[in-house]
N, C-alpha and C positions, 0 to 999 in steps of 0.2 A: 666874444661870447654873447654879448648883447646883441649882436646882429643875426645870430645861427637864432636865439629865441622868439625875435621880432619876425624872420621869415616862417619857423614855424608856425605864430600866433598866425601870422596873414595864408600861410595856405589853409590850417584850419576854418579863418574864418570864410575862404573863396570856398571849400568844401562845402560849409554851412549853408552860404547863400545859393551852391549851382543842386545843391541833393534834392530840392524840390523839382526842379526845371528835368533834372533828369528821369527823376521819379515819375516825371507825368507820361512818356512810353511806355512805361511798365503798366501803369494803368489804363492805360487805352487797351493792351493786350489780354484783362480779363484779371487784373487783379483785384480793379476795382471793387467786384461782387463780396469782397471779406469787408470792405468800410461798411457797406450799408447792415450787414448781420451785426457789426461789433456795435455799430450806433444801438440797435436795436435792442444787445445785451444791455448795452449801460442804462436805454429808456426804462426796459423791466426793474430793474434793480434800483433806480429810481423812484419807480411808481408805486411806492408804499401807501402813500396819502393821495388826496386829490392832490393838495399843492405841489408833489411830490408827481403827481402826471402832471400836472401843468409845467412845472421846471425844467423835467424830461423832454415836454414836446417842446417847448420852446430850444434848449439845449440842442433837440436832434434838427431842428429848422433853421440852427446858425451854424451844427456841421454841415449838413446837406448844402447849404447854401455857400461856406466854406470849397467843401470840396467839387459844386460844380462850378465854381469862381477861379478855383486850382487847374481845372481840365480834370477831375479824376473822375469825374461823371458826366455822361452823357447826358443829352437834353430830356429824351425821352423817358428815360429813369429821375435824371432830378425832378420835372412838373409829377411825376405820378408818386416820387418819397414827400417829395412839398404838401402834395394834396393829401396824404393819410398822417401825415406828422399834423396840418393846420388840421385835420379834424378831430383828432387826438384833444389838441390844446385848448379847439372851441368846447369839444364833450365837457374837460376838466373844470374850462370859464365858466361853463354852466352849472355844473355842480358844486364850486366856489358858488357863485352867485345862490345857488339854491342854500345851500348851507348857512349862508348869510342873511339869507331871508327867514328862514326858521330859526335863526338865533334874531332876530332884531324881532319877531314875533313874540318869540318868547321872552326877550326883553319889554316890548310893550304891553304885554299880560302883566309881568311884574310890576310895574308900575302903575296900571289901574288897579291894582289890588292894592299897593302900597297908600294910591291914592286916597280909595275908597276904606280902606283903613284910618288913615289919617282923617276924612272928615268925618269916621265915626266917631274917635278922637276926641276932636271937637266939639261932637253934641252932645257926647257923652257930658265934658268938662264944663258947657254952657248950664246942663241939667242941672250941674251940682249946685 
């Protein structure tokens, strides 16, 4: 009995390991074109926030990169999904970065007034 289970386990897992290697014909023959849309669904769905495009592009530039690594993408299509995913990611870097800057702004407002506060404070307390 243990040996009928053992041979199962092992054709299962040679299943496991050859399903890629065969699957890559199939996508040479045009099935490909459904990865790049699905990537595409999960980036939207993702892209609520900025951080949330930026997660997206980067996500969709480690499938892409994935599946031109697999053979499921051609050359031509991976350099031109790379190039509108890495701009995607820079747009988001930059609006992270901008958002960061209007919050550290408005953090150093608040502290010159807090400043300027406290050395009224002061002169106020020297008066007395």
């Amino acid at each position: 009995m243990a040996i009928v289970i053992a041979l199962i386990l092992g054709l299962l897992a040679l299943a496991f390991v050859l399903y890629p290697l065969l699957r890559r014909s199939e996508a040479k023959s045009g099935a490909d074109q459904v990865a790049p849309a699905q990537v595409e669904l999960r980036e939207q769905e993702r892209a609520a926030t900025t951080e949330g495009q930026e997660t997206a592009a980067k996500a969709a530039l480690q499938e892409v990169e994935l599946d031109y690594q697999l053979g499921n993408i051609d050359e031509p299509d991976y350099r031109s999904m790379r190039e509108r995913y890495m701009r995607r990611a820079l747009v988001a870097l930059k609006a992270r970065y901008d958002q960061e800057q209007a919050l550290d702004e408005m953090i150093e407002e608040q502290l010159r007034s807090m400043r300027e506060q406290n050395e009224e404070d002061k002169d106020d307390a020297k008066q007395r």
